[in-house]
C-alpha positions in Angstrom: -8.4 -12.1 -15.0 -9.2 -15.8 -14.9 -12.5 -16.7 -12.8 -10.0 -18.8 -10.3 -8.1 -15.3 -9.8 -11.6 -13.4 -9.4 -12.9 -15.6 -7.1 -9.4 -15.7 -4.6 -10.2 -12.4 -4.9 -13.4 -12.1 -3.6 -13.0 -14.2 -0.7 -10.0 -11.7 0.5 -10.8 -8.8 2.0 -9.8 -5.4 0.9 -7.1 -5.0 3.9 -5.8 -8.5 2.5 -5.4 -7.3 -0.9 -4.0 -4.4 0.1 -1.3 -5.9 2.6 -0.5 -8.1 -0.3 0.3 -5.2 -2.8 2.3 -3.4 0.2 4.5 -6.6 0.7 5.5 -6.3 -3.2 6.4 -3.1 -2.7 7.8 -3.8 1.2 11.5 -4.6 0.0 12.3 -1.7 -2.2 11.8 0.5 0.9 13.9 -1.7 3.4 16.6 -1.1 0.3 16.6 2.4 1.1 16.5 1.6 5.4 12.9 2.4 5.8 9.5 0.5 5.9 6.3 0.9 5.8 3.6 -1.0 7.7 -0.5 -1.0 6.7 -2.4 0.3 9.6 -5.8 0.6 7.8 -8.0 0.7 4.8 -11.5 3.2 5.5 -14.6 2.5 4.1 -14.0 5.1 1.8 -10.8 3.1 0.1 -8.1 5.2 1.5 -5.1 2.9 2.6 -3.6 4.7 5.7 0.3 3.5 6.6 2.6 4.0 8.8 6.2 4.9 7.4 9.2 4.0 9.6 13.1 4.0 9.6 15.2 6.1 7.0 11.3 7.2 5.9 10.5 9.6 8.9 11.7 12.8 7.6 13.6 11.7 5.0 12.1 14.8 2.0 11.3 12.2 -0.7 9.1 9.6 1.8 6.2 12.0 0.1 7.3 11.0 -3.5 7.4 7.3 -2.6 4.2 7.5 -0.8 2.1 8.9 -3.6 4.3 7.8 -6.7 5.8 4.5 -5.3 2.9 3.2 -3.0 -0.2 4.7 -4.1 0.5 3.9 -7.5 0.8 0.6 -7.2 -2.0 -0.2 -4.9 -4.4 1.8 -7.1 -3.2 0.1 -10.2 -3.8 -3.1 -8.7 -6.7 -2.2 -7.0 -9.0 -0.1 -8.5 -11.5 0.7 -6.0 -8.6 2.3 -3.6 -9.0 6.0 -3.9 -5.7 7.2 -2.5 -2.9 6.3 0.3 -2.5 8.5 3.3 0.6 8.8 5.8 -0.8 8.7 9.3 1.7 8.7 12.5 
C-alpha cells in the first residue's frame, strides 16, 4: 500500500470503507435480481446489511452473504470480524 493509499484511508471512516467494498460487490447481486444495502458497521467490526429482492428467501442468500460478501470485505478490510444479515 503506498502512503497516498494509507492515508485516503485513514481519513475514511470504517462505514466508508465498507460501503465502498459493498458497491464492488453491489452489481453481481443485482445480476441475480437482488441487492444488498449497508445498514451498519458495530464497534465490534461486524458489518450488518440488509438483503433485498431475489435475496429474501432465496436458500443460497446465506452462501453469498458469508462466502460472497464477507469474504471480500474482510479481505479488504482486515479489522472487520464478520458480516451479519439483519431485517
Amino acid at each position: 500500500m503506498t502512503q497516498d493509499e494509507q492515508t485516503s484511508q485513514d481519513s475514511q471512516t470504517l462505514f466508508q470503507r465498507v460501503e465502498q467494498v459493498i458497491e464492488r460487490i453491489r452489481p453481481a447481486v443485482q445480476s441475480d435480481g437482488g441487492d444488498l444495502e449497508l445498514v451498519n458497521v458495530t464497534d465490534e467490526g461486524v458489518v450488518q446489511v440488509r438483503l433485498h429482492g431475489a435475496c429474501i428467501g432465496c436458500p443460497s442468500s446465506s452462501m453469498t452473504l458469508h462466502m460472497g460478501i464477507e469474504r471480500n470485505v474482510r479481505e479488504k478490510i482486515p479489522e472487520i470480524t464478520g458480516v451479519e444479515q439483519v431485517s
